[in-house]
C-alpha positions as CSV (number, residue, x, y, z in Angstrom):
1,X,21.0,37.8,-0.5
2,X,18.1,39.6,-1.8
3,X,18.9,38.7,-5.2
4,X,18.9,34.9,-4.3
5,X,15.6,35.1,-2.6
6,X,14.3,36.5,-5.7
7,X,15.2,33.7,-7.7
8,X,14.0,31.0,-5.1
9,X,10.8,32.7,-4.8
10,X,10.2,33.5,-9.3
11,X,11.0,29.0,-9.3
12,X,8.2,28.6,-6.2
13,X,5.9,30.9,-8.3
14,X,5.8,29.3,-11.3
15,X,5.4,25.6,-9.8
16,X,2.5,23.5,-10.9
17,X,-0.5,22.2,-8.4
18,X,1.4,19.0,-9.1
19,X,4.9,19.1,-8.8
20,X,3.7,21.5,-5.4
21,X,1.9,18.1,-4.3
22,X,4.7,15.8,-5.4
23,X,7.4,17.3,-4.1
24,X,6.5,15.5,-0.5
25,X,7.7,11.9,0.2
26,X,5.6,9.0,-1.4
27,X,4.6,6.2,0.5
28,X,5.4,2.8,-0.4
29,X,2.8,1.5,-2.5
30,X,2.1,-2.4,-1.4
31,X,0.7,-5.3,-3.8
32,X,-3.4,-6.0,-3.6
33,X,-5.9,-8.0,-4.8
34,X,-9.3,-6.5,-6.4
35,X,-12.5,-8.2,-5.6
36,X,-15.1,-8.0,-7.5
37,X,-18.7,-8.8,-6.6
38,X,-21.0,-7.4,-8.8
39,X,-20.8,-6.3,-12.0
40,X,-23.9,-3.5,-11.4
41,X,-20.7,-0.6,-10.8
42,X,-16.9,-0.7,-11.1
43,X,-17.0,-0.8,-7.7
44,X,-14.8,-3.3,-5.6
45,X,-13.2,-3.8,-2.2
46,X,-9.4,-4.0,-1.7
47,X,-7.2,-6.7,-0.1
48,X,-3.7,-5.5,0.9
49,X,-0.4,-7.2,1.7
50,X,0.6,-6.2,5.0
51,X,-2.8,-4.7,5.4
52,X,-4.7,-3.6,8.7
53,X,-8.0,-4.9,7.7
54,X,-11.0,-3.5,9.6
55,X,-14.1,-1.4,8.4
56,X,-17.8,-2.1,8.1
57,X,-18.6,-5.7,6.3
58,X,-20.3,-5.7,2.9
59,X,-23.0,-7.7,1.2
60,X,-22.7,-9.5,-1.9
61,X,-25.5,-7.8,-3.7
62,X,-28.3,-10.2,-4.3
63,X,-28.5,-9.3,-7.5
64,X,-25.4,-9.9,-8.5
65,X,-25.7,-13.6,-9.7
66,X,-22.7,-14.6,-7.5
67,X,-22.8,-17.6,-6.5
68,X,-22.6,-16.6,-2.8
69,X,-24.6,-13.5,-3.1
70,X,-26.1,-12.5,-0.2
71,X,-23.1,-13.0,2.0
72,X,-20.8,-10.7,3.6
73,X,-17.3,-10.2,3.4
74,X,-14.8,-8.0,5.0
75,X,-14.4,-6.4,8.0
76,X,-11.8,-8.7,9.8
77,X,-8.6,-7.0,11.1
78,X,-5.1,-7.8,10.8
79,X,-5.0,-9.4,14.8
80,X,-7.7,-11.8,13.9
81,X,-6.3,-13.4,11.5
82,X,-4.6,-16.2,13.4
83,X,-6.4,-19.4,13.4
84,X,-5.4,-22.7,15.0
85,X,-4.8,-26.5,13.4
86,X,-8.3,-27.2,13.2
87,X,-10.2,-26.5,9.6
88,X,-12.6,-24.0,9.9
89,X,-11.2,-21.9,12.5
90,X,-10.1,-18.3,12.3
91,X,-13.8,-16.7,11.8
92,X,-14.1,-13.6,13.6
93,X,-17.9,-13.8,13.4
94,X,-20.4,-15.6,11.3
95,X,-19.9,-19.1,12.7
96,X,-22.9,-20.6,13.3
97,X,-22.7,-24.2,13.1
98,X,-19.0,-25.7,14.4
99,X,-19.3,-28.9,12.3
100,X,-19.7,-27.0,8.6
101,X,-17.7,-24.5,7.1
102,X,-21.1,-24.4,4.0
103,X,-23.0,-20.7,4.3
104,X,-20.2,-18.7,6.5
105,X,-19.4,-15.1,5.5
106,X,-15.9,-14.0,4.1
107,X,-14.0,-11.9,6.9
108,X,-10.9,-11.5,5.5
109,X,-12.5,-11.2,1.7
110,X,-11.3,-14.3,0.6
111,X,-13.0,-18.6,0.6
112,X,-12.4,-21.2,2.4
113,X,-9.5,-24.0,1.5
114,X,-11.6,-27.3,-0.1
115,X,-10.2,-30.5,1.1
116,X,-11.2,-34.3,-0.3
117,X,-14.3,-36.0,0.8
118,X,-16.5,-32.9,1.3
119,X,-14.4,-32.5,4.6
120,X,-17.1,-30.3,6.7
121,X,-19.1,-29.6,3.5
122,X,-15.7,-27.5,1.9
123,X,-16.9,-28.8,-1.7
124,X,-19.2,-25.4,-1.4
125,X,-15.7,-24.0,-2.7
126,X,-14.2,-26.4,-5.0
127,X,-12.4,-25.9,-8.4
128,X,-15.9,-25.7,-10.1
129,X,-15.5,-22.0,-8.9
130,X,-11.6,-21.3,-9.5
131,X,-12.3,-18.8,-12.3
132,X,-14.1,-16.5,-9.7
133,X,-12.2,-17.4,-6.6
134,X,-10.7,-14.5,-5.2
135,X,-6.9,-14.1,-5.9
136,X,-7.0,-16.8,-8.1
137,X,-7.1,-20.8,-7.9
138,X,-5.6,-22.3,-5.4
139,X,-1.6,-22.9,-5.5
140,X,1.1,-24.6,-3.0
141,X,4.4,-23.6,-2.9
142,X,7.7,-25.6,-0.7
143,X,9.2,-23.1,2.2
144,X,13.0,-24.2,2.2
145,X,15.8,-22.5,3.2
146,X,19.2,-23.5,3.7
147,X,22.3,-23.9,6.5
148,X,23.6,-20.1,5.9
149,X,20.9,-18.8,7.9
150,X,18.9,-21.1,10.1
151,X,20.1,-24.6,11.4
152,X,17.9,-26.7,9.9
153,X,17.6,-30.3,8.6
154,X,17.8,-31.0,4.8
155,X,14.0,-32.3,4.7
156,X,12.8,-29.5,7.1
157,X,10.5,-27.9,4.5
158,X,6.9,-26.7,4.6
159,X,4.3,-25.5,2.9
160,X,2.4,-22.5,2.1
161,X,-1.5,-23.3,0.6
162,X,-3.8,-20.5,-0.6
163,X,-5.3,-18.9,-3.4
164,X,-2.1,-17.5,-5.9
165,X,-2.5,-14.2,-5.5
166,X,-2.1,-14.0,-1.8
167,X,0.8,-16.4,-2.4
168,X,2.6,-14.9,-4.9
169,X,2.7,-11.4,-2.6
170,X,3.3,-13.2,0.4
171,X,6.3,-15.7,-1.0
172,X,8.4,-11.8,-1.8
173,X,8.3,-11.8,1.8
174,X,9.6,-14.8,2.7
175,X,12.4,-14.2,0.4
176,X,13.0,-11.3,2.5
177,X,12.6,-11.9,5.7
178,X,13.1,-15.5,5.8
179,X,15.5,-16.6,3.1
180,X,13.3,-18.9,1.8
181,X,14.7,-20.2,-1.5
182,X,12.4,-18.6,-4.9
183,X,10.0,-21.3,-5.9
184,X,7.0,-20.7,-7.8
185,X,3.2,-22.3,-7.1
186,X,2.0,-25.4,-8.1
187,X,-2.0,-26.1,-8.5
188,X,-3.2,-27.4,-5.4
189,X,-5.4,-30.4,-5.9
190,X,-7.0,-31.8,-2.7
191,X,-8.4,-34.3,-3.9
192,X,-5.9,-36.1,-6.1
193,X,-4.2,-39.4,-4.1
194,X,-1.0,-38.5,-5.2
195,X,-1.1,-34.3,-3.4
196,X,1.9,-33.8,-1.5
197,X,-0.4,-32.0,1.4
198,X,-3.2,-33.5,2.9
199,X,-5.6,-32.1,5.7
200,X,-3.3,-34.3,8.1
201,X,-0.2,-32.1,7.5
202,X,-1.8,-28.9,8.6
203,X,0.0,-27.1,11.1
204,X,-1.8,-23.4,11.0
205,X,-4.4,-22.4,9.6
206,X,-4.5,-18.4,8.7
207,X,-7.4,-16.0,7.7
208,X,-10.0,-18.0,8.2
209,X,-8.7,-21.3,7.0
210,X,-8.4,-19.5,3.7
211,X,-4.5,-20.0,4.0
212,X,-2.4,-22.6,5.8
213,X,1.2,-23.5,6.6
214,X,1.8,-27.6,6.4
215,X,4.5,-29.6,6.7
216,X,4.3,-33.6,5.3
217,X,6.8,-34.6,8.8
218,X,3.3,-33.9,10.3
219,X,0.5,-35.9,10.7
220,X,-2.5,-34.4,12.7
221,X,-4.6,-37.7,13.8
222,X,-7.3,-35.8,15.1
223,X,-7.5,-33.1,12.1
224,X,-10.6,-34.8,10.7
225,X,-12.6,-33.8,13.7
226,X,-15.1,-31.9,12.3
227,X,-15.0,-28.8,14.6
228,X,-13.8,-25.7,13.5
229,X,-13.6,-25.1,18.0
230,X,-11.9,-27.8,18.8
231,X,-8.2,-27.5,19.9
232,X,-7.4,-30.7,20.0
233,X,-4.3,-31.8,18.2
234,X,-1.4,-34.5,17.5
235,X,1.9,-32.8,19.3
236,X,4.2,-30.9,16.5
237,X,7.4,-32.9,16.4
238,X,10.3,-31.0,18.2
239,X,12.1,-29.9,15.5
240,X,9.5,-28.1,14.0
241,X,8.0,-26.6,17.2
242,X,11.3,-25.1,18.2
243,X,12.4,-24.8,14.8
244,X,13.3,-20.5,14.2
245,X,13.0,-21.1,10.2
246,X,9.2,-22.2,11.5
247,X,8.7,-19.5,13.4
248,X,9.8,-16.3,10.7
249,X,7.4,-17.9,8.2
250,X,4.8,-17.9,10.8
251,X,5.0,-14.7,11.9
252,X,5.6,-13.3,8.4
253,X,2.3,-15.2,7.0
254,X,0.2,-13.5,10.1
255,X,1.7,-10.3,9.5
256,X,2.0,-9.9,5.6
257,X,-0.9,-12.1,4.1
258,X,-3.0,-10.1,1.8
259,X,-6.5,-9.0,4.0
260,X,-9.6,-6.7,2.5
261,X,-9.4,-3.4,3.1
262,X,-12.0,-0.8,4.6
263,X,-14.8,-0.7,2.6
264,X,-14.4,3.2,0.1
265,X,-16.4,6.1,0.8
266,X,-19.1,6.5,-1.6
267,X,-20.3,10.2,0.3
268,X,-20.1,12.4,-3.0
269,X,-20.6,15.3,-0.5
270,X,-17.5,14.9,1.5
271,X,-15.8,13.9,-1.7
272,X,-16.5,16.9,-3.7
273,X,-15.6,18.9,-0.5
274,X,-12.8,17.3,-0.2
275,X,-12.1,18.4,-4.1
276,X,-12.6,21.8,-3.7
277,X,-10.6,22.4,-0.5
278,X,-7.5,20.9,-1.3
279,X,-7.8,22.8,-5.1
280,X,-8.5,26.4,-3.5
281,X,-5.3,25.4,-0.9
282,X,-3.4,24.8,-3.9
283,X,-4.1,27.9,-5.9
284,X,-3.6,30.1,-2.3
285,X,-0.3,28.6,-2.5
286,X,0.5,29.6,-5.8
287,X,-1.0,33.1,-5.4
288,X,1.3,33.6,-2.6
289,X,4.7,32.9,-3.8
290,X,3.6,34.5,-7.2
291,X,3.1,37.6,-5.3
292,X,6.5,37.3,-3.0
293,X,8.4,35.9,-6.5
294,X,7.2,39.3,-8.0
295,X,7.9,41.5,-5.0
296,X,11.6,40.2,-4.7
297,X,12.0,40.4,-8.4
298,X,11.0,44.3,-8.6
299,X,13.5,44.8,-5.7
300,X,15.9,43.3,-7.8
301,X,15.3,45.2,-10.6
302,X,15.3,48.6,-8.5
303,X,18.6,47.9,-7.2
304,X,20.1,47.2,-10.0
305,X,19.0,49.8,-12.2
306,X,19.2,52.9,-9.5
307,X,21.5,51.6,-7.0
308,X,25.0,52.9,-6.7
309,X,26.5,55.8,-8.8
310,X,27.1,53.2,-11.9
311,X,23.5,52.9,-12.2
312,X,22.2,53.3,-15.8
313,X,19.3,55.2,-15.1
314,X,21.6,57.4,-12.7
315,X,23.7,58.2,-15.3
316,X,21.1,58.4,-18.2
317,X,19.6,60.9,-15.9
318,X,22.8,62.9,-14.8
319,X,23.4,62.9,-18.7
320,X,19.8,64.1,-19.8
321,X,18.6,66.0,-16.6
322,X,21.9,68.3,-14.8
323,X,21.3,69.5,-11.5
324,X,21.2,73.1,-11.6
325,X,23.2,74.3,-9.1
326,X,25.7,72.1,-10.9
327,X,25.2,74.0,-14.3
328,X,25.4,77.5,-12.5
329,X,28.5,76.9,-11.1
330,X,30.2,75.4,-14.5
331,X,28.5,78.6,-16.5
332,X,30.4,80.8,-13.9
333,X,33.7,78.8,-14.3
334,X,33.4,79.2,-18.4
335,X,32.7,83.0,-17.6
336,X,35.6,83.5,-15.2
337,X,37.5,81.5,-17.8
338,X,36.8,84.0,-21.0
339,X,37.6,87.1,-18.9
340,X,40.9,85.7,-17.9
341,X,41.8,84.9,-22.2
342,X,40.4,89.1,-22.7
343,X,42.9,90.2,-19.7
């Protein structure tokens, strides 16, 4: 037993700080989106798929030469992300004017969808800023599923719209959760007669209004009612209100859509403490089973070379160094032997 806690304790000691940290369980690491709003540091804020949002809100450094500098972003959390049919809902704060969606912050990070004919002023965010849009231009992708798993129509389909980052995370999802059949994005031109969605065929608007689930079997009469308040709507047809393949790419768009993270902490302080303690914790570690490997080891070694009466130094020293008494009595045994042979 000894001998086994020996050789457990000689591995433990000669570990590395890393394969000492690594040996707990890693947690799943989950797709994100960098935003970058300055080019002054390499600093940026997160967005995270399945993300819990929250933290202090940021300002686009005025110095930046962003286009929106001077705004802030972030800050939103994962329970307001919901919005409702109307475009322009969904802000958490920094809505000051119900009729325009131009000057608002950026809650969850992210813009604004742009809809034809300036719809509440949206151009602010048009295409003329795709390069810089965060997560990409803006993509569409058909939600379809089929008979195995839901019982649905053949032309019950919808629509996922957002920027193609978000999309592209969020659409690995749907596979999953929803068996929603692989398709890949499309660009997503509002303004071209021929788009299969139009602001009419909005039926939720997520994050706010930077992503929305439409389907073209609904038309929204009142959807160009410009206020981002108003809950007034056209009825959803039945079969998409009660519709279960509706409802799992609902809740998997509220719960999984990419949001911005907490801001980092810049406090060198607590960062450099932080350094130091968890290096010194380390190296304590290692001291310690260094000193119980080598203790164990020694044991080890003492059993095995003086243990038992086949011990090598026992008989190297029974060889070497006689016991006395032992030598006396064998001298008297030779002597009693000679006087016997002279008798």
């Amino acid at each position: 037993m000894r001998q086994l806690w020996a050789i457990l304790a000689f591995q433990l000691a000669i570990l590395s700080p890393f394969e000492l940290v690594a040996s707990k369980a890693t947690d799943f690491v989950r797709p994100q989106v960098r935003v970058t709003t300055t080019f002054a540091d390499f600093d940026a804020r997160i967005m995270d798929h399945w993300g819990k949002g929250g933290g202090k809100w940021v300002k686009i450094s005025k110095d930046s030469k962003h286009p929106f500098e001077g705004r802030t972003f972030g800050g939103a959390k994962r329970k307001e992300i919901r919005g409702t049919r109307a475009f322009g809902s969904g802000y958490p704060y920094g809505v000051g004017n119900q009729s325009t969606i131009a000057r608002r912050p950026f809650p969850f990070g992210v813009w604004p969808l742009y809809w034809d004919q300036d719809f509440m002023d949206s151009s602010e965010y048009g295409p003329q800023y795709d390069a810089i849009r965060p997560g990409g231009l803006i993509v569409y992708v058909p939600l379809r599923t089929t008979k195995d798993h839901f019982n649905v129509t053949e032309d019950e389909v919808y629509y996922a719209v957002g920027d193609r980052e978000s999309l592209l995370m969020t659409m690995v999802s749907y596979v999953t959760y929803c068996h929603v059949m692989p398709a890949w994005p499309s660009k997503f031109d509002p303004t071209s007669p021929n788009s299969t969605i139009k602001l009419e065929n909005v039926i939720q608007y997520f994050r706010a209004s930077s992503f929305a689930l439409a389907s073209p079997a609904y038309n929204n009469t009142l959807a160009r009612t410009s206020n981002s308040q108003s809950t007034d709507s056209s009825p959803l047809p039945s079969f998409i209100e009660y519709s279960p393949f509706r409802k799992c790419v609902d809740g998997v768009t509220e719960n999984a859509l990419a949001i911005m993270n907490q801001p980092p902490n810049h406090s060198l302080e607590g960062t450099l403490i932080a350094v130091f303690c968890s290096t010194w914790l380390i190296h304590i570690f290692i001291i310690f089973y260094f000193i119980v490997g080598v203790y164990y080891v020694l044991q080890w070694m003492k059993e095995q070379l003086w243990a038992g009466p086949f011990g090598y130094l026992q008989r190297l020293k029974k060889k070497w160094f006689p016991d006395p008494e032992i030598q006396r009595r064998q001298m008297e045994a030779i002597r009693a032997e000679r006087q016997l042979e002279m008798t």
